[in-house]
C-alpha positions as a Markdown table, in Angstrom:
| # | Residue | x | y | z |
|---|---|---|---|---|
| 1 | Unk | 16.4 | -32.9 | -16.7 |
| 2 | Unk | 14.2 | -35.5 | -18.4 |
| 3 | Unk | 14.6 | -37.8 | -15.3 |
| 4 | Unk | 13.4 | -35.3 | -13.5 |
| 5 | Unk | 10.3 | -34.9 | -15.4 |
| 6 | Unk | 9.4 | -38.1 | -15.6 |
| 7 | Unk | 9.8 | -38.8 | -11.8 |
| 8 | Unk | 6.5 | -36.2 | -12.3 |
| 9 | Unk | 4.9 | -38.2 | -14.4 |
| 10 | Unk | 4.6 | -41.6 | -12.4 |
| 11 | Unk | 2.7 | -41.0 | -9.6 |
| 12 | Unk | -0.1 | -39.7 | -12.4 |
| 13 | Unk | 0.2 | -43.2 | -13.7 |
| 14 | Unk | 0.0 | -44.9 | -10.4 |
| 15 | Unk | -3.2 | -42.8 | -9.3 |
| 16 | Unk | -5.0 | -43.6 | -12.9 |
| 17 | Unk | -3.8 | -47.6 | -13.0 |
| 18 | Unk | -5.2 | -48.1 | -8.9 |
| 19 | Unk | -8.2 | -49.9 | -9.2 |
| 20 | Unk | -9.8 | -48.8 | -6.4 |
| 21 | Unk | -11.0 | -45.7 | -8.4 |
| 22 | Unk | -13.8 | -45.5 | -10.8 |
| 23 | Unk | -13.8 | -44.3 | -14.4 |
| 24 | Unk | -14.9 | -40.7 | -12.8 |
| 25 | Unk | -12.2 | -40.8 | -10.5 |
| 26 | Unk | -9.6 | -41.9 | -12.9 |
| 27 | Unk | -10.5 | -38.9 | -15.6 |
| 28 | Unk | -10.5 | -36.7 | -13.3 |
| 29 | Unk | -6.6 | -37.7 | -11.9 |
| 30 | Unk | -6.0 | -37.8 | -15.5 |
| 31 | Unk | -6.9 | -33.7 | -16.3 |
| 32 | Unk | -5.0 | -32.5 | -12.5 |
| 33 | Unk | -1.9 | -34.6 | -13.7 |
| 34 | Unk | -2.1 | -32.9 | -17.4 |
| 35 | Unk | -2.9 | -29.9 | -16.2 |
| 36 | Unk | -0.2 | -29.8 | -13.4 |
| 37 | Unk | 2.1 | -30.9 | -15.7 |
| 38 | Unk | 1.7 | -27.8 | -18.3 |
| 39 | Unk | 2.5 | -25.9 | -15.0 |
| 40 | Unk | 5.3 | -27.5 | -14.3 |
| 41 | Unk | 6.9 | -27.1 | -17.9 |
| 42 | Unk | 6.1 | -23.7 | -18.1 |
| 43 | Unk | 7.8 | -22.8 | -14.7 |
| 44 | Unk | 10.6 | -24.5 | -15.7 |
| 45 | Unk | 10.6 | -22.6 | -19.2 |
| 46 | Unk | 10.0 | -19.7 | -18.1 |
| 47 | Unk | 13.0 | -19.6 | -14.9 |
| 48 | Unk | 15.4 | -21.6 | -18.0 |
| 49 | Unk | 14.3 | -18.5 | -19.9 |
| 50 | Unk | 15.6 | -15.7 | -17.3 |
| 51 | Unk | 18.4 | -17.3 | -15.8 |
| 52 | Unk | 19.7 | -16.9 | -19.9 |
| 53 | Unk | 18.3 | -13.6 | -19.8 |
| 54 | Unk | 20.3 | -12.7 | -16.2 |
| 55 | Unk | 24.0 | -14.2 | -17.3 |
């Protein structure tokens, strides 16, 4: 599970390190990766949460 959630996190890290992108650019990659990783967690909370709810 925390593999899997890392494997998430890199490309963020990629996108924000490329030096191709301004400082604009790189905030902005920064606040979609944080935000789409809040979404992520909380999908995965919430299914964790009513598959123990279903057995």
């Amino acid at each position: 599970m925390e593999n899997r959630e890392q494997e998430e996190i890199e490309p963020c890290v990629s996108i924000t390190i490329d030096p191709n992108n301004n400082k604009l650019n790189v905030d902005d990659f920064d606040r979609i990766c944080t935000i789409g990783m809040l979404i992520v967690i909380n999908l995965l909370s919430l299914l964790l949460s009513t598959l123990i709810l279903t057995s």
